[in-house]
N, C-alpha and C positions, 0 to 999 in steps of 0.2 A: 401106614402113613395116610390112611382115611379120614378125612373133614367132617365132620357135620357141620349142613348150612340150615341154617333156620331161617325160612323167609314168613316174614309177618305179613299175612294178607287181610286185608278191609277192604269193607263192603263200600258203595258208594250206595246213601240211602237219601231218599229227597220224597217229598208231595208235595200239593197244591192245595188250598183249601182258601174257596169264592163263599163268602158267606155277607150277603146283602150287597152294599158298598166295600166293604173289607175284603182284600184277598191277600194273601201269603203264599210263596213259593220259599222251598228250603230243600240245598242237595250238600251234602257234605261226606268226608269219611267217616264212618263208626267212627265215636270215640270210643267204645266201649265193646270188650270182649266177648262175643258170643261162642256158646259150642255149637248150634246149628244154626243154620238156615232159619228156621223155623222159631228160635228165638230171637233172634235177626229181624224178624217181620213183626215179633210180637215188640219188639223197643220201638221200631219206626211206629207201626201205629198207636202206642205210648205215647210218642212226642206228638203225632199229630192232633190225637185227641184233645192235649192238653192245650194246645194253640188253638183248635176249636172253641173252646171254654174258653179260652183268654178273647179272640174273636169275638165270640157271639156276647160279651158282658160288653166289650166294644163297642159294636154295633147299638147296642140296648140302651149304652149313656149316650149315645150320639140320637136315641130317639130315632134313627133312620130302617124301619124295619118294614118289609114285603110283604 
């Protein structure tokens, strides 16, 4: 008469990213399935990279740069 219980666990993944005038903060649950840790880290800084790039073209039509 033994259950199996599958409990689904997510990460809670977030950065910060100050680039001139522009800054972005972002925390949320994984949407998305990793098998480690370690790919885990490599999708958070996936996403934040690509907000840098989104950012820094920002910052660059705004003509406002340090």
């Amino acid at each position: 008469m033994g259950r199996s219980i599958t409990v689904m666990s997510r990460s809670i993944i977030g950065y910060g990213l100050i680039l001139g005038c522009a800054g972005s903060l972002k925390a949320n649950l994984q949407h998305m399935k990793a098998l480690s840790t370690t790919k885990a880290g490599y999708m958070t800084f996936t996403e934040a990279w690509k907000k840098k790039i989104w950012l820094k073209g920002l910052v660059t039509k705004s003509k406002y740069e340090q």
